[in-house]
N, C-alpha and C positions, 0 to 999 in steps of 0.2 A: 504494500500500500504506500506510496508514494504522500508527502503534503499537500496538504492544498496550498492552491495559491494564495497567500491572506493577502488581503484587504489594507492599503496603502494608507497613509493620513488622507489624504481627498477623496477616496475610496467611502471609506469610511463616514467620513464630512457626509459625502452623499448620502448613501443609504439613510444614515443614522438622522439624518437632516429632511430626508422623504417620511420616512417610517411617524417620526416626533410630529414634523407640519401634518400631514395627513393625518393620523389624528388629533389633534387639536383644532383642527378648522372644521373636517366632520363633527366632532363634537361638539363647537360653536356652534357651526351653524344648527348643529339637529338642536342645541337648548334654544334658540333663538325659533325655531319653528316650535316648537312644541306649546313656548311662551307666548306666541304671536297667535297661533292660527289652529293650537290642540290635534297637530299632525305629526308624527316621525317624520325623522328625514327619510326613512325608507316610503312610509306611504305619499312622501313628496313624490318622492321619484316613481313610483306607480304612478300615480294620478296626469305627472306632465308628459311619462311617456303615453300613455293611453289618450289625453286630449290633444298629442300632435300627431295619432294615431287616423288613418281615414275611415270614418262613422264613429271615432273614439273605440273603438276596438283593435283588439288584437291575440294572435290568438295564445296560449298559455307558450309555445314554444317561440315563439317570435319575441312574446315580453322578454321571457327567461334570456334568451340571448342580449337581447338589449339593456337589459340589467346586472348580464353576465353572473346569475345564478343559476342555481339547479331548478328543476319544474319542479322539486320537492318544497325547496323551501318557497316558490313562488305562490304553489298550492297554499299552504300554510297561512302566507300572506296576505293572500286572496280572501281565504277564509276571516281570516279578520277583518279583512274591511269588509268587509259582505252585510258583517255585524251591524255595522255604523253607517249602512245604505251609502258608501263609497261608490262600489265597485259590485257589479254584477255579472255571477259567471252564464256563459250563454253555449249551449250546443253548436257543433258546427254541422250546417244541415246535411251536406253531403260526405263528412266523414266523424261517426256515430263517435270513437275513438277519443276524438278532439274537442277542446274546450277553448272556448275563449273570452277574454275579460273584458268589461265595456264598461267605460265611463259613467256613472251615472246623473243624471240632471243636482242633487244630492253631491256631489263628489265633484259637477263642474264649480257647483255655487264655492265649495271649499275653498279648491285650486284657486279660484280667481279672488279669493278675499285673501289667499296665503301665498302668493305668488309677489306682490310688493313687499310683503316685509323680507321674502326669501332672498330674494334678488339685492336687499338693503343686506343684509347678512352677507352675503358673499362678497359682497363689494367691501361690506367695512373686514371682514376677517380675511379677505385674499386681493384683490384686484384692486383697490383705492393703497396698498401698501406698496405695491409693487409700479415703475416705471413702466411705459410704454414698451420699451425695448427688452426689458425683464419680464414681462407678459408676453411677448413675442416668442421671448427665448422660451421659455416654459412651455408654451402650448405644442412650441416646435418639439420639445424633448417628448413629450406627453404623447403626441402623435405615434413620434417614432416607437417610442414605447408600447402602446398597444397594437401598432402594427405588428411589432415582435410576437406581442404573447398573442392573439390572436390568430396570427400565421401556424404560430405553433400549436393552437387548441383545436385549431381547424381539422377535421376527419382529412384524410389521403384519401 
């Protein structure tokens, strides 16, 4: 068994520097919705995929991807908002198999009463911090980044 290769001081800077920001601005912002508007930031991110979604639907494997979870825990998820008349699961008519989630008139009223303070949230914990040219840089790292892992999650 051979070493690994460690992790250089910039090496390190990075990771350790992703890992810390990433959570703490998730977790800003998810206090900051919860506070504002009585949503997760998970059931944010349901709600804004599904209403830029066409007829506000979509179907459980299509969210799952886009939210880049399993259809288990989307299930899960789904089931909770279902509670609180969010989110309504719908048959898909020509394939028995398939489910899929639809925004509901209920869940658009939400989104659109909890989409400006979300939006005030991100700006003050990430984007009003950062330079023009440092928001550039990032979104560009960010891209590259999930082009990777993506590439690599992708079936052959």
């Amino acid at each position: 068994m051979t070493d690994p290769h460690w992790l250089d001081d910039v090496e390190i800077r990075a990771w350790v520097g992703y890992v810390r920001t990433r959570d703490l601005i998730a977790a800003a912002v998810g206090r900051d919705s919860s506070r504002e508007s009585n949503l997760t930031y998970v059931e944010y991110s349901v709600l804004a995929y599904l209403a830029d979604a066409p007829d506000h639907r979509l179907t459980f494997a299509d969210l799952a991807t886009k939210l880049e979870w399993s259809q288990s825990r989307l299930s899960h998820q789904i089931t909770r908002m279902e509670k609180r008349a969010l989110v309504a699961r719908e048959p898909i008519p020509d394939d028995a198999r398939r489910t899929a989630a639809r925004l509901t008139p209920r869940g658009a009223e939400v989104l659109g009463t909890a989409a400006p303070a979300h939006v005030r949230s991100v700006r003050r914990h990430m984007v009003d911090i950062l330079d023009r040219q440092q928001l550039a840089a990032l979104a560009d790292i960010y891209d590259t980044l999930l082009t990777h892992h993506r590439r690599a999650a992708a079936p052959e």
